[in-house]
C-alpha positions as CSV (number, residue, x, y, z in Angstrom):
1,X,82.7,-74.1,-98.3
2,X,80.0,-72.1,-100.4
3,X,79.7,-68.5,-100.6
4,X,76.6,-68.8,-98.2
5,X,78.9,-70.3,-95.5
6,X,80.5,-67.9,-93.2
7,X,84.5,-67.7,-92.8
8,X,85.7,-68.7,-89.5
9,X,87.6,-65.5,-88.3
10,X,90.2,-65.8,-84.9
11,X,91.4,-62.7,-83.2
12,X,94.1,-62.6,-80.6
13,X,95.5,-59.6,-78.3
14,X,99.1,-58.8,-79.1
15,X,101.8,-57.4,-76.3
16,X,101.1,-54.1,-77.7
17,X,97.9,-54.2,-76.8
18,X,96.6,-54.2,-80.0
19,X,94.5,-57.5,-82.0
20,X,95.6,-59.4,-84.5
21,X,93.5,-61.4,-86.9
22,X,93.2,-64.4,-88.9
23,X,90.3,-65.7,-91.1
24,X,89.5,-69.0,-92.9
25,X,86.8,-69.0,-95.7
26,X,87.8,-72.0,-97.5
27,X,87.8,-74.4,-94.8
28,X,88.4,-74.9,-91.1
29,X,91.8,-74.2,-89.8
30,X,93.8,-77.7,-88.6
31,X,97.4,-78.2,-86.5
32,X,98.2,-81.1,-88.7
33,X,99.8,-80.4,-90.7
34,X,98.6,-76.4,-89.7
35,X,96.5,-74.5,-92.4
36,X,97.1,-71.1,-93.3
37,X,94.6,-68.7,-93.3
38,X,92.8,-66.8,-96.2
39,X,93.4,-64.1,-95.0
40,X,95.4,-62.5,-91.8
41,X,95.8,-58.8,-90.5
42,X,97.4,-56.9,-86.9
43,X,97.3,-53.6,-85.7
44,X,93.8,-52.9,-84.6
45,X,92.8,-50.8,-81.5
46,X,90.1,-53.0,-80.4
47,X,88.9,-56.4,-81.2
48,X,85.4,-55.0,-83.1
49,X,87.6,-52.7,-85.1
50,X,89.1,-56.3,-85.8
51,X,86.5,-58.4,-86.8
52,X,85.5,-55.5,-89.3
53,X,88.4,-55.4,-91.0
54,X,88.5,-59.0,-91.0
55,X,85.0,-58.9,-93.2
56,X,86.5,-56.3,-95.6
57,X,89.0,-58.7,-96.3
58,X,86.8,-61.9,-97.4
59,X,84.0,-59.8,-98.3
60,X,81.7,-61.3,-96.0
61,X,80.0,-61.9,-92.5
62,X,82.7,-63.8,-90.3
63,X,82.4,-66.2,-87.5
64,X,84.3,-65.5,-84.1
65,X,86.3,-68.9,-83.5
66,X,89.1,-69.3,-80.4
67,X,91.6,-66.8,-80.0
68,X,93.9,-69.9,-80.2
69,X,94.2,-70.0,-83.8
70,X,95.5,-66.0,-84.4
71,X,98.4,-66.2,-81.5
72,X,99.2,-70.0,-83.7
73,X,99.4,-68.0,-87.0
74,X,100.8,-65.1,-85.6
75,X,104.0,-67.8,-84.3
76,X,104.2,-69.3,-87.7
77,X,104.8,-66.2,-89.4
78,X,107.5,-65.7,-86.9
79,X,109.1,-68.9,-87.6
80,X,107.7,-70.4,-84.6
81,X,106.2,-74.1,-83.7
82,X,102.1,-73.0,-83.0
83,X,101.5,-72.9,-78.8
84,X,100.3,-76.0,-77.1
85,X,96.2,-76.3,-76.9
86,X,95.0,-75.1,-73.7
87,X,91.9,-75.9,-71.7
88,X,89.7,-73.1,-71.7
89,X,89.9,-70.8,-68.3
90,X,86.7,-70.9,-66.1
91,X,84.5,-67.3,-66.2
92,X,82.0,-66.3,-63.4
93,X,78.7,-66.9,-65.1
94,X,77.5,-63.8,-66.3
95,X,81.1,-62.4,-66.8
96,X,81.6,-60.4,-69.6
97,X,85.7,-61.1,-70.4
98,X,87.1,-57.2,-70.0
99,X,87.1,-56.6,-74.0
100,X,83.7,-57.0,-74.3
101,X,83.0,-54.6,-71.9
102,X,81.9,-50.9,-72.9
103,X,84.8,-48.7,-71.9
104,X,82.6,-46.4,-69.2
105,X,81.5,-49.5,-67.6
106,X,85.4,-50.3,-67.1
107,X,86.0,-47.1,-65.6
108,X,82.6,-47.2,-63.5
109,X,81.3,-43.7,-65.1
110,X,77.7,-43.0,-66.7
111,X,77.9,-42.5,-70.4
112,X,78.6,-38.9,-71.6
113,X,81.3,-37.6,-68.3
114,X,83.8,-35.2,-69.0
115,X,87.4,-35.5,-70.0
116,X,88.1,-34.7,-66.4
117,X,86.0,-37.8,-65.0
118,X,87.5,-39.9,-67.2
119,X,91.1,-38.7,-66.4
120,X,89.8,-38.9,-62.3
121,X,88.4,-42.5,-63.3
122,X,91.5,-44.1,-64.6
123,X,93.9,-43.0,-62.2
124,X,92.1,-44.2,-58.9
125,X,91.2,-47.6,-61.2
126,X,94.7,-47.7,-61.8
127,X,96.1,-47.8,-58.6
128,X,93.2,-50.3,-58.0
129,X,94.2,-52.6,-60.8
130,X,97.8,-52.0,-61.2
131,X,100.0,-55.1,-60.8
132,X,102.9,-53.4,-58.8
133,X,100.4,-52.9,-55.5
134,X,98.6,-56.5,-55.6
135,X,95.6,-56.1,-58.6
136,X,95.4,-58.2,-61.8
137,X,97.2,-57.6,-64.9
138,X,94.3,-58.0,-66.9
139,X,91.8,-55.9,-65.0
140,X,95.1,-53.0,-65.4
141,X,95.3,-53.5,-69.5
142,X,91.3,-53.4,-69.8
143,X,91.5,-50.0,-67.3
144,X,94.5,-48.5,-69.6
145,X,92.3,-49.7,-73.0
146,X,89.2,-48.3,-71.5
147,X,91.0,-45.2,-71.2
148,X,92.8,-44.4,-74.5
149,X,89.4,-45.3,-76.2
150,X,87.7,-42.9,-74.0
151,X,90.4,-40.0,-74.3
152,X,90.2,-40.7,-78.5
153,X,86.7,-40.5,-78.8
154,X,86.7,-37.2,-76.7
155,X,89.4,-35.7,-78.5
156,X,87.8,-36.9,-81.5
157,X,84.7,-34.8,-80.1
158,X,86.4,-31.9,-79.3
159,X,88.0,-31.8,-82.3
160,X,85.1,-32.0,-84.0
161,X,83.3,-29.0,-82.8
């Protein structure tokens, strides 16, 4: 690959909640036998705060492959065999998948509500979206990411002043 190629960068969602990334800028990554990446990284709040420090890393603009590659790199480093290949799970066209999402569209409020609100927000969503009385799991971690992200960035306000 040239420098005018852009590296191929995976990012995966950990347990913690947090993403964990893996680029390739010298070639494609392959399962036989499985290429390392250039470069790998964890620990990030969301999966843009991700992808950017993926490009400080190689230096450049990066290219947002299958999460499938990350979660096999994240194994290997663990000692593991990389997961099986999955088919790809069908999306409601339109459907933005719940990271993508801005965080006050996830808790249904216009930009700019209070602390309050957002507090209000989250715990009715919650009991929504919570697992334990019949709502998705996912829908429940996008909901709780929604709402640290939203609680930082108002603290981070507050703070501010």
């Amino acid at each position: 690959m040239s420098d005018l190629t852009k590296a191929l960068c995976s990012i995966t969602a950990t347990q913690r909640r947090r993403f964990f990334w893996a680029v390739w800028s010298t070639g494609a990554p392959c399962e036989t036998p499985f290429r390392k990446p250039d470069a790998s990284g964890g620990g990030a709040r969301s999966e843009d705060e991700a992808r950017a420090a993926a490009e400080r890393a190689v230096g450049r603009h990066v290219v947002l492959t299958e999460p499938y590659w990350a979660r096999a790199w994240n194994r290997v480093l663990r000692g593991e065999r990389p997961p099986p290949r999955r088919a790809p799970r069908a999306r409601a066209p339109g459907q933005k998948p719940p990271a993508l999402r801005s965080a006050w569209t996830t808790l249904r409020l216009a930009p700019g509500a209070s602390l309050a609100e957002v507090r209000k927000a989250f715990r009715q969503l919650a009991l929504e979206t919570h697992p334990d009385h019949g709502g998705n799991a996912d829908d429940f971690r996008a909901v709780q990411d929604a709402y640290e992200r939203l609680v930082d960035r108002l603290a981070r306000r507050v703070r501010s002043r």
